[in-house]
N, C-alpha and C positions, 0 to 999 in steps of 0.2 A: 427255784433254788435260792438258798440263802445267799445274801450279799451284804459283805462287809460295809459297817458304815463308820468307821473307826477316825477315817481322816474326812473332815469337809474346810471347805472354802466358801465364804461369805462373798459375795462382789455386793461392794456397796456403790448405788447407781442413781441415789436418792438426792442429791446436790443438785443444786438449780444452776451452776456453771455461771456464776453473773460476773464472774470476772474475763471471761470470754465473749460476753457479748449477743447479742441474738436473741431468737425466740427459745432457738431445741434447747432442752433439757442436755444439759453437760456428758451424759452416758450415749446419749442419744444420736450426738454429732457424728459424721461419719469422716473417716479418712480413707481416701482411695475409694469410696464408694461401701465402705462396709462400717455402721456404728462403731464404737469405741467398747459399746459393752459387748455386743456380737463377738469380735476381737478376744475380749479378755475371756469372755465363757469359753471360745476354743481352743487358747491359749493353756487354759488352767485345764480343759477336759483331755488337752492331750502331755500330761508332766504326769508320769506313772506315782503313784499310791494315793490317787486324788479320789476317794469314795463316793463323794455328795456334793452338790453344786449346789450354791443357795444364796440367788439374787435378793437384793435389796433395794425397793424403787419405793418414787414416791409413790402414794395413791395414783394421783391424776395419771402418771405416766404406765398403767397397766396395760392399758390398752394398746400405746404405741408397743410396746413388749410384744403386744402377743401377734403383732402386724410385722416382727421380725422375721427374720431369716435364719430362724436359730438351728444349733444341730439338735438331729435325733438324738438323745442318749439317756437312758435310764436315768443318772448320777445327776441331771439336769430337775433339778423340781423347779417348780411355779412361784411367781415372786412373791414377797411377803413383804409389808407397810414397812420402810424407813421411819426413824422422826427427825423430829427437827434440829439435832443434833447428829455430828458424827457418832456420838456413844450410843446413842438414843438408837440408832439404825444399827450399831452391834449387836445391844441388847435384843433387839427384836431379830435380828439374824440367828443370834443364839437360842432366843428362845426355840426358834422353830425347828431345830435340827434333833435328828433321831438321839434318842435317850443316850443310844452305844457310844455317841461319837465319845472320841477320848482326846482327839486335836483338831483345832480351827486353824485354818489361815482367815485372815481380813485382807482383803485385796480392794483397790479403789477402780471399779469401770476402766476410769477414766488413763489407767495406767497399762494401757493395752499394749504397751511394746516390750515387757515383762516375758523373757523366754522360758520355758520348759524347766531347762535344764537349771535357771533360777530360783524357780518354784522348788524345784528337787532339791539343791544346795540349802534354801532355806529352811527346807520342813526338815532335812538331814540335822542339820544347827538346833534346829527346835525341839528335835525328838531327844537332842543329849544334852542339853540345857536349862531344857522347860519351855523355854521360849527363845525365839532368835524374829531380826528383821533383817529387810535386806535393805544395804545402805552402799554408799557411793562414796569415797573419799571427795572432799569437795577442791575444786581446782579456781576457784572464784577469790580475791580478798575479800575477806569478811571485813566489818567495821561494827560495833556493839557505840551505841549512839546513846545521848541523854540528851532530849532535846533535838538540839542542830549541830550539837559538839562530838565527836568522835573522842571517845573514853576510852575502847581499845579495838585493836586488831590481833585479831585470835589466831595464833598458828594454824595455820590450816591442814599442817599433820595431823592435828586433832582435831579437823570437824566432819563431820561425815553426813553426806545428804540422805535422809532417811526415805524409802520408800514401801512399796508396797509391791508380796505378799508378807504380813507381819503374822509369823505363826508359836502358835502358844498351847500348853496343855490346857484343855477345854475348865478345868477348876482356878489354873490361876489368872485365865480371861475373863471367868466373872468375877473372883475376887474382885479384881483391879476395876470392874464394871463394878462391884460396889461399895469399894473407895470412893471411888469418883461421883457418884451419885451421893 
């Protein structure tokens, strides 16, 4: 039977985590026993109108991939080469996705605590907008610095922690992919 491939998600899992420290690859890390990318792929295969799954690692790390514990699920495809860039690993996400699709989400691995019901609010935002992301009002003082000198302290009504899945109609994602390039 024919199956819709209209909505996908990209999990980008290709960052080498060097701010965290260690050997594992940043996707790769587990919490409570289960990777962070594991996490996010069943996270995002269980948020209803998600079509297509479509991981994004480095090379080197295929093989730890395929030594996971991942689910069964059709909408799950096989990973495809990040680069050395976060856009660089868009682009090659997008490249690979079915002709049909009409909307991506971009999601990071590494942001595996992203519920369901998030996913759905976001791609609900994206589907009447073009594009929506999901963000966090931020609760922190900010301080915007020159130097060692504090220049200003931004209301923090106004800043909002941006996160991931960030979803977009599949034409104005490569646009902005080739602006950027």
């Amino acid at each position: 039977p024919w199956v819709s491939m209209e909505t996908a998600v990209l999990i980008l899992g290709a960052g080498r985590g060097e701010r965290l420290g260690g050997l594992t690859p940043k996707a790769f890390v587990p919490l409570l026993g289960i990777p962070l990318l594991v996490r996010s792929i069943q996270t995002v295969l269980a948020a209803e109108g998600v079509d297509f799954v479509q991981p994004v690692l480095a090379e080197s790390d295929f093989s730890l991939y395929h030594n996971l514990d991942l689910p069964t699920d059709p909408r799950l495809a096989a990973p495809v080469r990040g680069g050395a860039a976060r856009q660089d690993s868009v682009a090659s996400g997008l490249e690979a996705l079915p002709e049909e699709t009409r909307w991506v989400a971009v999601h990071d691995a590494a942001r595996c605590l992203v519920t369901p019901a998030e996913i759905e609010r976001v791609s609900l935002a994206g589907r009447t907008h073009g594009a929506a992301i999901l963000a966090t009002p931020v609760r922190d003082t900010i301080k915007r610095t020159r130097g060692r000198a504090v220049i200003e302290t931004p209301d923090r009504e106004t800043c909002w922690a941006a996160q991931t899945p960030q979803f977009f109609e599949r034409r104005i994602l490569a646009q902005a992919l080739e602006k950027a390039r």
